[in-house]
Structure formats: structure tokens, C-alpha cells
C-alpha positions as CSV (number, residue, x, y, z in Angstrom):
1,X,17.0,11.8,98.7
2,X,13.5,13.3,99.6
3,X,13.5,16.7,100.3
4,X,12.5,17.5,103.8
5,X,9.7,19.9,104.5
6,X,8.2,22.1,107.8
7,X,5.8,20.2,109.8
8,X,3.7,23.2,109.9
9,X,3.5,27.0,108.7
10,X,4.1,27.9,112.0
11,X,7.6,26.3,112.5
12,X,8.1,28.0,108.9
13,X,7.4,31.3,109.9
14,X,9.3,31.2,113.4
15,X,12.1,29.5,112.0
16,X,12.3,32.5,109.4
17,X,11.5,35.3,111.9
18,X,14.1,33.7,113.6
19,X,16.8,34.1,111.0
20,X,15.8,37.7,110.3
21,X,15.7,38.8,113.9
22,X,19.4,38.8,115.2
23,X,21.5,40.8,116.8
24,X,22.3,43.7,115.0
25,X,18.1,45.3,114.9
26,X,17.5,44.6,118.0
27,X,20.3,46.3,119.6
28,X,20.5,48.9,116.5
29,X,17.2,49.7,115.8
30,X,16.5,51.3,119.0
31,X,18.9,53.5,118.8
32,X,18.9,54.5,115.3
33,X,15.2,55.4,115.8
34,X,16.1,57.6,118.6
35,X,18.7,59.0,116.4
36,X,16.5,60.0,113.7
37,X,13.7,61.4,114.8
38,X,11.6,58.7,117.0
39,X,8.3,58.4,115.2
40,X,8.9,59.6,112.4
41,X,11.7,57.4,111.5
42,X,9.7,54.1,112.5
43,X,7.1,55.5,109.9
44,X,9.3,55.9,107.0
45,X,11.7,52.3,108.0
46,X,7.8,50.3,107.7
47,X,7.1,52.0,104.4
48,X,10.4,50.7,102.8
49,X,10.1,47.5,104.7
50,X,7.2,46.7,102.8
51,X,8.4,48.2,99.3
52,X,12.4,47.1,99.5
53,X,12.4,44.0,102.1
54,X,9.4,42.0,101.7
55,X,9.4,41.8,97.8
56,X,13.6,40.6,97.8
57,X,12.7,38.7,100.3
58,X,9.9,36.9,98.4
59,X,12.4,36.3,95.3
60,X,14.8,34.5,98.1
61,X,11.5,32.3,99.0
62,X,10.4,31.9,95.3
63,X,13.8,30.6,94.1
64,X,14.2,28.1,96.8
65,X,10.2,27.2,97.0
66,X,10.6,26.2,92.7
67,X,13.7,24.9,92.9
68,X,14.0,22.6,96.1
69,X,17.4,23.3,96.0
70,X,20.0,25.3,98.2
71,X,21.7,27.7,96.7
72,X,24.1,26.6,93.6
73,X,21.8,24.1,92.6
74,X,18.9,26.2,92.8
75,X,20.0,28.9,90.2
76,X,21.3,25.4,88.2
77,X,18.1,24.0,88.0
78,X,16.0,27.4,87.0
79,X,18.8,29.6,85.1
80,X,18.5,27.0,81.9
81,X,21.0,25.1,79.9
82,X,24.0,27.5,79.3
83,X,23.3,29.9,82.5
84,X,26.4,31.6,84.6
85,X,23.6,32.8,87.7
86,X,24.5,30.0,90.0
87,X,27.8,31.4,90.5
88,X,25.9,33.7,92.5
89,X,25.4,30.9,94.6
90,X,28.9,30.0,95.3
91,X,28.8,34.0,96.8
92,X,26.1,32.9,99.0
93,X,27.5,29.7,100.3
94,X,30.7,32.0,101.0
95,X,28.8,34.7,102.2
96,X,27.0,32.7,104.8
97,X,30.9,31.4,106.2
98,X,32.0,34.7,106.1
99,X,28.9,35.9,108.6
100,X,29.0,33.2,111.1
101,X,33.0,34.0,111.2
102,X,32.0,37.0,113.5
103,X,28.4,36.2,114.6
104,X,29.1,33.1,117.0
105,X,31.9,35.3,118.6
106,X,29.5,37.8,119.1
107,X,26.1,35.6,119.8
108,X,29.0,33.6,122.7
109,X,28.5,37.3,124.0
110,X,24.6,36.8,124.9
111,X,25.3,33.4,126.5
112,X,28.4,34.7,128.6
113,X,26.7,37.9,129.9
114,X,23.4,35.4,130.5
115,X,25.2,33.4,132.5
116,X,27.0,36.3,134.5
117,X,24.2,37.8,135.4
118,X,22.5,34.6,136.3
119,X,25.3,33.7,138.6
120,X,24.8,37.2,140.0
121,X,28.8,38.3,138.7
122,X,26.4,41.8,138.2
123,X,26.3,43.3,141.8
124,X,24.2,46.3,143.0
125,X,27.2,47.9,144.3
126,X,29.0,48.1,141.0
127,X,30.3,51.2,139.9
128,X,30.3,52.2,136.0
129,X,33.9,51.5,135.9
130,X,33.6,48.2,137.3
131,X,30.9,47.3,134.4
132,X,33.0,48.3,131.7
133,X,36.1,45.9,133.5
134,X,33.5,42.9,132.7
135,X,32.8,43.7,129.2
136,X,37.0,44.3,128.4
137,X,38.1,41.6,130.5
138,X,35.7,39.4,128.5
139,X,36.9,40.5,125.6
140,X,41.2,40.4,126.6
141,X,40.6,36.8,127.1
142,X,41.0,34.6,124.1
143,X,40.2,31.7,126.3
144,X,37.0,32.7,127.7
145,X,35.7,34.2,124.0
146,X,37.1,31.2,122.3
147,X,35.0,28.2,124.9
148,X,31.8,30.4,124.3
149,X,32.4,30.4,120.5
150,X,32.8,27.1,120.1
151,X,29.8,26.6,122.5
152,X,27.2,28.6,120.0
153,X,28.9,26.7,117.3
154,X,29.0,22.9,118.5
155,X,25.4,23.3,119.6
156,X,24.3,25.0,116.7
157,X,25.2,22.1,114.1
158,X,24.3,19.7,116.6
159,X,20.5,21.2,116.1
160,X,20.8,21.2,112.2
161,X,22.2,17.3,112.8
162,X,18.8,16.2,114.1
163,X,17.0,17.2,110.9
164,X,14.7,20.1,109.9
165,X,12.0,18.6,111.6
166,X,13.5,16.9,114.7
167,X,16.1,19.9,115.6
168,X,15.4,23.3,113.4
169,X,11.7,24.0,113.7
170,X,11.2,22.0,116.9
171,X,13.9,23.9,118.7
172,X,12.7,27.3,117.0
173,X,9.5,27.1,118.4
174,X,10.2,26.4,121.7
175,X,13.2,29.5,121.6
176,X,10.8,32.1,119.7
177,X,8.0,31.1,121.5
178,X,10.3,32.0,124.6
179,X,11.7,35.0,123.1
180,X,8.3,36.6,122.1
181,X,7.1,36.2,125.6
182,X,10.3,37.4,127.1
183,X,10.2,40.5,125.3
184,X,6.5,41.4,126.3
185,X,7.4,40.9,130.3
186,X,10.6,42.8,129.8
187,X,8.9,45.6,127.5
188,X,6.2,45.9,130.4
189,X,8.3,45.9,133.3
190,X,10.6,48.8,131.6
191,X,7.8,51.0,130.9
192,X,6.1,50.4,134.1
193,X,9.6,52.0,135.9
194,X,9.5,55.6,137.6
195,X,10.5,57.9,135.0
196,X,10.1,55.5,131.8
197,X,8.2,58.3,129.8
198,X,10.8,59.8,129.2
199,X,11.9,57.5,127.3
200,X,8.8,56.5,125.2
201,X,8.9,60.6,124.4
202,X,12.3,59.7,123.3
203,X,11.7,56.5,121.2
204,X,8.2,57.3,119.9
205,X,7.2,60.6,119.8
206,X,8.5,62.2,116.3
207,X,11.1,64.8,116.8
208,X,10.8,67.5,114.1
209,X,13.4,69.3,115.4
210,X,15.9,66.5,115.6
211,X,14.8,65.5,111.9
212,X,15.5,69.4,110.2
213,X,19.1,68.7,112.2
214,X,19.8,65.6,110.8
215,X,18.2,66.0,107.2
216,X,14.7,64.7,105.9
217,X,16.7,63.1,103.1
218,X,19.2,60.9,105.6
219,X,16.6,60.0,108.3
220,X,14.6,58.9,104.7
221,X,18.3,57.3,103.2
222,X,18.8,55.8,106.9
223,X,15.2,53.9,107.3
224,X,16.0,52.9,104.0
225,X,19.0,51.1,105.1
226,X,17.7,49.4,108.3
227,X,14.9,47.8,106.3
228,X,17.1,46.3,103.7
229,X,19.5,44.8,106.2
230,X,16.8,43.8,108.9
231,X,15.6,40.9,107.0
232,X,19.3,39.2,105.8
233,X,18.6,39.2,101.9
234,X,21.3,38.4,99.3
235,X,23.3,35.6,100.9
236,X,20.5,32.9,100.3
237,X,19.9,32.5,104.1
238,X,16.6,32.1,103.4
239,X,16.4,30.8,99.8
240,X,17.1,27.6,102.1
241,X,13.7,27.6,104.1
242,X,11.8,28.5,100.4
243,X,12.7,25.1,99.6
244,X,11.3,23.5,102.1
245,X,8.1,25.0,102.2
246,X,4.8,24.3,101.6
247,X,2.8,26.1,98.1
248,X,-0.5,26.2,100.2
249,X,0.3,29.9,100.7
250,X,1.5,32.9,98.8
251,X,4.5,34.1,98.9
252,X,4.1,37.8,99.7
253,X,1.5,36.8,102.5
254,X,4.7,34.7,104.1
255,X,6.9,37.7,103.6
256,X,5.1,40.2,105.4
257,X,4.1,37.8,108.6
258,X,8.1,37.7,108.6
259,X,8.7,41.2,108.2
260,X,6.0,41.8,111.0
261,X,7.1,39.4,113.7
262,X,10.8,40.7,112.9
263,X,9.4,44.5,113.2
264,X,7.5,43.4,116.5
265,X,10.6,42.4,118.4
266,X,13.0,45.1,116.6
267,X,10.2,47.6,118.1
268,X,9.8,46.2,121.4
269,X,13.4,46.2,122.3
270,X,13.5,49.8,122.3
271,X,10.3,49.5,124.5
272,X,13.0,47.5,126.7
273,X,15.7,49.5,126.1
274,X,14.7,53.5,126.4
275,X,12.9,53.8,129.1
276,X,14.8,51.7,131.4
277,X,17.7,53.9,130.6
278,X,15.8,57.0,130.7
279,X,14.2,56.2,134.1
280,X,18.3,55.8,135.4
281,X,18.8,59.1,134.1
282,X,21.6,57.2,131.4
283,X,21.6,58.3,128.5
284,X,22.1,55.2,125.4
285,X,24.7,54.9,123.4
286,X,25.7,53.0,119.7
287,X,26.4,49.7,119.4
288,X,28.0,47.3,121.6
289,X,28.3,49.9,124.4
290,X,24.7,49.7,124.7
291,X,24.2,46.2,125.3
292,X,27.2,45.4,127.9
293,X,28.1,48.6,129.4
294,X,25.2,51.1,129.5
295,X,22.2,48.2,130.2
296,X,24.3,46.3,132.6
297,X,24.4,49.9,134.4
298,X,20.5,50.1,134.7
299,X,19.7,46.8,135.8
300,X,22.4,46.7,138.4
301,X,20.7,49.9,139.9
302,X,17.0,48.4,139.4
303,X,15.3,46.5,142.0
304,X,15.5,42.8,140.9
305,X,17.7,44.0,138.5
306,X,20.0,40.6,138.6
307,X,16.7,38.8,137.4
308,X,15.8,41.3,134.9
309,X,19.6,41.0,133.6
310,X,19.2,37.3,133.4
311,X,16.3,37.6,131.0
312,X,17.2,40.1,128.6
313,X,20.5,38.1,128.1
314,X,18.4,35.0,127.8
315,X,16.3,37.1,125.5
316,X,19.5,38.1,123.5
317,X,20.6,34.6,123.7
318,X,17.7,33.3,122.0
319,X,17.8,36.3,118.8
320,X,21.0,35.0,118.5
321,X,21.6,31.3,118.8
322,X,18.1,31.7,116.3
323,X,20.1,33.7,113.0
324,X,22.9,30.8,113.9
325,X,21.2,27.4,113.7
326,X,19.0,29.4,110.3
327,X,22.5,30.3,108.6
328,X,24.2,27.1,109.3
329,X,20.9,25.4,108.0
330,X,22.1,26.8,104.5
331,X,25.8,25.3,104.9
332,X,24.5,21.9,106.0
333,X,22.1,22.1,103.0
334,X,24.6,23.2,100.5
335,X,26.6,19.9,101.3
336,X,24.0,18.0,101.2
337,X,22.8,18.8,97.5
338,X,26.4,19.3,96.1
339,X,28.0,16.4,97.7
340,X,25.6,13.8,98.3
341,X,26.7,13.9,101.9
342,X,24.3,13.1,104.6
343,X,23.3,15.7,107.4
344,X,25.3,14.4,110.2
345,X,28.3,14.4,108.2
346,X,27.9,17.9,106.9
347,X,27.0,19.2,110.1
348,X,30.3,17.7,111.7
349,X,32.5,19.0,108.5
350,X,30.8,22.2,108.7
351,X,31.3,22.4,112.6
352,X,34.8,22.2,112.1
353,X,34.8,25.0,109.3
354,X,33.2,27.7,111.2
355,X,35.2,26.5,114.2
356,X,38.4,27.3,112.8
357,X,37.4,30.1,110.6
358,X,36.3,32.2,113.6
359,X,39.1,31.8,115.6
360,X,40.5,35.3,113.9
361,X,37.4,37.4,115.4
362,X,37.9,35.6,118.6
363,X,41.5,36.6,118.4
364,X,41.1,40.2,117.0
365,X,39.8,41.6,120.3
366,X,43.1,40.3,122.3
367,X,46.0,38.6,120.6
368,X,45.5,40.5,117.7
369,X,43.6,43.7,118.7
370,X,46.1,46.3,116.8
371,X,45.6,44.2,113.5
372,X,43.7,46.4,111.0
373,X,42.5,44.7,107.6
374,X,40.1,46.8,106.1
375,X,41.0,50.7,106.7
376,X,41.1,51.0,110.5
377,X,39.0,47.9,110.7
378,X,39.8,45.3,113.0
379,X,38.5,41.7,112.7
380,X,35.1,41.5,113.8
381,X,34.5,45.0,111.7
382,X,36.0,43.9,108.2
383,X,34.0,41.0,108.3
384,X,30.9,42.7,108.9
385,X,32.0,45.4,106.5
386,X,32.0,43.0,103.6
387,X,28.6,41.4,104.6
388,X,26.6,44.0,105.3
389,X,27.8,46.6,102.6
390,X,28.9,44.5,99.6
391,X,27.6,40.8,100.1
392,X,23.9,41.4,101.0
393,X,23.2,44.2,98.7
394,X,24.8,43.3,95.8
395,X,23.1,39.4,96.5
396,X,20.3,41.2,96.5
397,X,20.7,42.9,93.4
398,X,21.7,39.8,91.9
399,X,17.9,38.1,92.9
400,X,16.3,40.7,91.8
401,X,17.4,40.6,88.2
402,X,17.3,36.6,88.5
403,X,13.9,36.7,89.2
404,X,12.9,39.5,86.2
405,X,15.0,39.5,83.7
406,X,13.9,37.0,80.4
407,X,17.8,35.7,80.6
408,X,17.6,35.0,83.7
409,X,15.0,32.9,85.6
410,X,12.0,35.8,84.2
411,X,9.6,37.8,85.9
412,X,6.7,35.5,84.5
413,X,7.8,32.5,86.4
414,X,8.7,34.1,89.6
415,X,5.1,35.8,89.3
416,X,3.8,32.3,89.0
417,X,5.6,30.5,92.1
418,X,5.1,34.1,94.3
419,X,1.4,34.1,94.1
420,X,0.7,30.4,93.9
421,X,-1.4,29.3,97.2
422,X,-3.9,31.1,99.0
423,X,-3.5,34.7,100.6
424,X,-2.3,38.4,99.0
425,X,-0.4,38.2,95.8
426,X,1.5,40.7,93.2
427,X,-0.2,42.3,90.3
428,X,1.7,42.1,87.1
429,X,1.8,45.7,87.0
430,X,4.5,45.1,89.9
431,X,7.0,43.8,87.3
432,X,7.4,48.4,86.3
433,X,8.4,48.8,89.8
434,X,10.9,45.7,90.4
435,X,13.0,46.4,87.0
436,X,13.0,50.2,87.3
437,X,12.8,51.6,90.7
438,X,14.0,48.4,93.0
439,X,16.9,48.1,91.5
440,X,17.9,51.7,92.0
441,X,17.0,51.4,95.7
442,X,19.0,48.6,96.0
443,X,22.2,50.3,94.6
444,X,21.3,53.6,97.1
445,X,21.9,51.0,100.1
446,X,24.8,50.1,98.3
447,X,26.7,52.7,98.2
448,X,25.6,54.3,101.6
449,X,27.2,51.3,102.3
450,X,30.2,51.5,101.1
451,X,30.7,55.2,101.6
């Protein structure tokens, strides 16, 4: 079977983007740059962005790119005759199920809230209290969870069943192209309320006070940590788009336009986000709280605010629904090369996996709300737990040594596929860095992690 390819560099690039930006940066990386120091923080995260993320995320690219493979038979066809590394990409292909087990619950979040406050559920004369009864009852009811679920899921493999072409990068560029322009009107609309620069001082302006508080060394650990897991390295979600690329361009120069259009909306949804609640006189919080309690609160209070609602959902939506259709890209794939099975058949027998193998989360907010796995953990949490602190770093660690050690793929070869095509490349000299001080950033997120 011929592999597919992009049509263009374009749909590559915003397909990618679209994988790395989800959820999780742009609601958390506003408020862990408030949290550490504003400025100062954003600084330190872009230094390690381009000296942890973009070169793992080039050995994802180069392994896929030389390979044409997802990822078992990738590692299979580089690691040589008697090679154990594509056991790694069992982990992926395991990986990548156990992420979109809690990430269509959650994305189903976006498109509910989207429609709520397009149906104008969101009413000016909403108390606080009342807010918070939307977000709960939302989450008490297994029904209404469960038929938004399945909604991000259904439609999701129904994309990947059109083809790469046809559904992935056609849809991508119609959503990202959306989402891009969404989050410049909403970015200029928050700053342009009474009271926004407050927030800016909040977001931007670097905090040396706040930073002695904290600690140099966490807000330098923390930064650390957001640009590792801002791009989603390790689980091979996108070794899958490497292989369908084009060599007409380096590898690095594709990494960093990632890393920037992923660091351009991560940025500009705190330029959403802080001033809007600052000009409120509200005051963000972590997590979830943020994004369907506390910004419900503002834009029920904000004239227009039903519209306004109704876009940054959409907005959401979009990040979303993006990561999903790029992660189940990688499932569809890996049946496809294992099993000789063609692309609507994998995308119906992997529909049906992730269907049932997210009912749990769906479940753990309601039916089984007092069920703890991991620690205190409920559902959702242990799920995450796993992927973020074990799966993606230790993948990471795991294409890292792939691509540099002789017994494994070797840092000659990668260097070859990285810096074939036009645009910047890696000096040799690079190979010091990658085998002695990568690897011990890598094991820092690690066990941050874990602790």
C-alpha cells in the first residue's frame, strides 16, 4: 500500500501545531506563568522549549520521516536485525489509548459548554453559585458526559476515515485557521476591557518578588516541565505525521515553526484569560475551575458576554477536537501497518475501542466518583497521572537514546535524516549535548513528575 503524504507543508505544520496545542497549555499555561513570576517564567519556559522540546521532538519526526512507518514498525525497520526498541512502540500505541481514555471526556467538555453558551443557558443574571451548578450538574450526569464523549469520538475517526488528505489536513486547516483567528479577536477584545492592565501587569510583567517566594530553582524546574509536556513527546503522536512528510525541509526548521505556533496560542490565551478576569475584579484559579466556573463568571458579567462565551468555547473546541483527530491518526495508522487493514476498518475498530475504554472517566465523575485508583486519584486523574509523568517522559527518554546510541538507531543516521532538506540544521557538536545533558533533563521532568 502506498504511503500517504501532506498535500502541502502547511497542512503538515497545522496538523502538528494542532496535536501539540490541546487542552492542558492553554488552560495551564496561563496560570502557571502567573504563578511563577509572569515574565520571567515565559523567558525561562522558551529557553527550554528550544533546548528540551524541539530537539525530542525532531527525533519523533526523524524516526517516522526514515522509517514511513507508525510506531512498532518504525523502530522494526531502523533498530536492525536482532533489536528489542520497538517494544517501545507497543508503549506508544498503548500510550496513545490510554490518553484519549480521558481526553474526549474532557474535549466533550468544550463542545458542551460551546453549545450552552451558544443557546444562551449562560444568563447575565447568574449568580457564582448558579455557574458552578452547570459545571457539577454536567459532570453528575453520566448521560449527558457519556453522548458528548461519544460525539468527539465518532466524529473524530470519522475524519481519520476520509484519509490524511481528504479528512486530517483538510479539516485541520479549516479548524486552526479558525482557531488562530479566534484567539487574536478574543485576545483583543480582553485587553481592550476597562481594567484589563491589570492583568497584563499580572501575566507579563516579571515578578521578582513572587519569584524569591517561590524559588529561582522551581520557577526554573517548573518552565522546565511545561515545555517538555507542551509539545506531547514520547507516545509517538507525532512520529505518525514524520512519516508522512515531505524531506524538502529540515527537520529542526519544522520543529521550531511547531513549537512557535504552539507557544503563540499557549501565550495568547492568557492574553484572553487575565485580563478579562482581572477587569471583573476575579481573581483565576488552577485547572478546571478556571475554564467552567471562574470564565463563565466574567463573560456572564461582560457586555456581549453570551457571544464572547460562544467563541472561546468554540475556540476550546477546536484545541481540542485538533489533539483528538492527531492521536487517533496514530491508532488508525498502527492498524493499518500491523494488520494490513484498511483505514475505514481501523477507524470503525478503533472507534469502538476508545468508545468503550472511556466510559470509566465518563463514569468517575458520577457513578463512580468515590473510586480512587492511584493514591487519592480518581479516574480522569490516574489516567493523566500515568501519561503525563511516566508515559511521556520515559518515551521520551526512550527516543532519545534510539536516536544516539550506536545499538540503537545512532546518532549518525538521525543527524542525516534531521538536517536533510533545506532550512536550519544541527551541528555534530550537538551529539555532546543530546547523550550527556538531555538525557539528564529528561529524567529531572521525570521525577518532578512522579514526586
Amino acid at each position: 500500500m502506498k504511503r500517504e503524504r501532506f498535500g502541502s507543508r502547511i497542512g503538515f505544520l497545522l496538523v502538528s501545531a494542532g496535536c501539540a496545542i490541546g487542552i492542558g497549555n492553554v488552560w495551564r499555561f496561563p496560570y502557571i506563568v502567573g504563578q511563577n513570576g509572569g515574565g520571567l517564567f515565559v523567558l525561562i519556559y522558551l529557553v527550554f522549549l528550544l533546548i528540551l522540546g524541539v530537539p525530542v521532538l525532531t527525533m519523533e519526526y526523524a524516526v517516522g520521516r526514515a522509517s514511513r512507518k507508525s510506531a512498532v514498525q518504525a523502530f522494526h525497520t531502523l533498530e536492525g536485525e536482532h533489536g528489542k526498541w520497538h517494544i517501545h512502540g507497543w508503549v506508544c500505541i498503548i500510550g496513545c489509548y490510554l490518553l484519549m481514555m480521558y481526553y474526549t471526556t474532557v474535549s466533550g467538555w468544550m463542545s458542551d459548554y460551546f453549545v450552552k453558551f451558544a443557546a444562551g443557558e449562560f444568563k447575565p443574571s447568574m449568580s457564582t453559585e448558579e455557574i458552578k451548578g452547570v459545571f457539577n450538574s454536567m459532570l453528575d450526569s453520566p448521560l449527558e458526559l457519556g453522548i458528548w464523549m461519544a460525539i468527539v469520538v465518532i466524529a473524530g475517526f470519522f475524519i481519520c476515515s476520509k484519509g490524511l488528505k481528504g479528512g486530517i489536513e483538510r479539516l485541520s486547516k479549516i479548524m486552526m485557521g479558525a482557531l488562530l483567528l479566534l484567539i487574536v479577536v478574543l485576545a483583543v477584545n480582553s485587553i481592550m476591557l476597562k481594567g484589563s492592565s491589570k492583568g497584563l501587569s499580572f501575566y507579563l510583567v516579571p515578578d521578582l518578588a513572587k519569584v524569591r517566594e517561590i524559588g529561582l530553582g522551581k520557577v526554573i524546574v517548573n518552565a522546565m516541565n511545561q515545555a517538555f509536556f507542551t509539545l506531547s513527546v514520547g507516545i509517538a503522536s507525532m512520529e505518525i505525521f514524520g512519516s508522512y512528510m515531505s524531506r524538502d525541509n529540515t527537520l529542526p526548521s519544522e520543529a521550531l515553526r511547531v513549537s512557535m505556533l504552539d507557544t503563540f496560542v499557549a501565550i495568547m490565551a492568557g492574553l484572553i484569560i487575565f485580563p478579562a478576569c482581572f477587569s471583573f475584579g476575579i481573581e483565576p484559579d488552577a485547572g478546571p475551575s478556571l475554564i467552567f466556573e471562574t470564565l463563565p463568571n466574567v463573560f456572564v458579567n461582560m457586555k456581549g458576554g453570551r457571544i464572547w462565551g460562544s467563541l472561546f468555547f468554540m475556540f476550546m473546541t477546536f484545541a481540542s477536537f485538533s489533539t483528538v483527530i492527531a492521536v487517533f491518526e496514530s491508532l488508525v495508522a498502527f492498524f493499518m501497518d500491523n494488520l494490513k487493514m484498511s483505514r475505514v476498518k481501523s477507524s470503525i475498530i478503533n472507534c469502538i475501542i476508545v468508545l468503550v475504554g472511556s466510559i470509566p472517566c465518563v463514569l468517575g465523575f458520577n457513578v463512580f466518583k468515590n473510586l480512587h485508583i492511584i493514591g487519592d486519584m480518581g479516574v480522569l486523574d490516574s489516567e493523566d497521572y500515568i501519561v503525563s509523568s511516566w508515559l511521556l517522559p520515559l518515551g521520551s527518554l526512550v527516543f532519545l537514546l534510539f536516536c544516539t546510541l550506536k545499538w540503537g538507531w545512532g546518532f549518525e543516521k538521525y543527524l542525516e535524516e534531521c538536517n536533510t532538506g533545506k532550512g536550519v540544521k544541527f551541528p555534530k557538536f550537538f551529539r555532546y549535548y543530546f547523550n550527556y545533558v538531555l538525557p539528564v533533563l529528561i529524567v529531572a521532568v521525570f521525577v518532578k513528575g512522579i514526586l
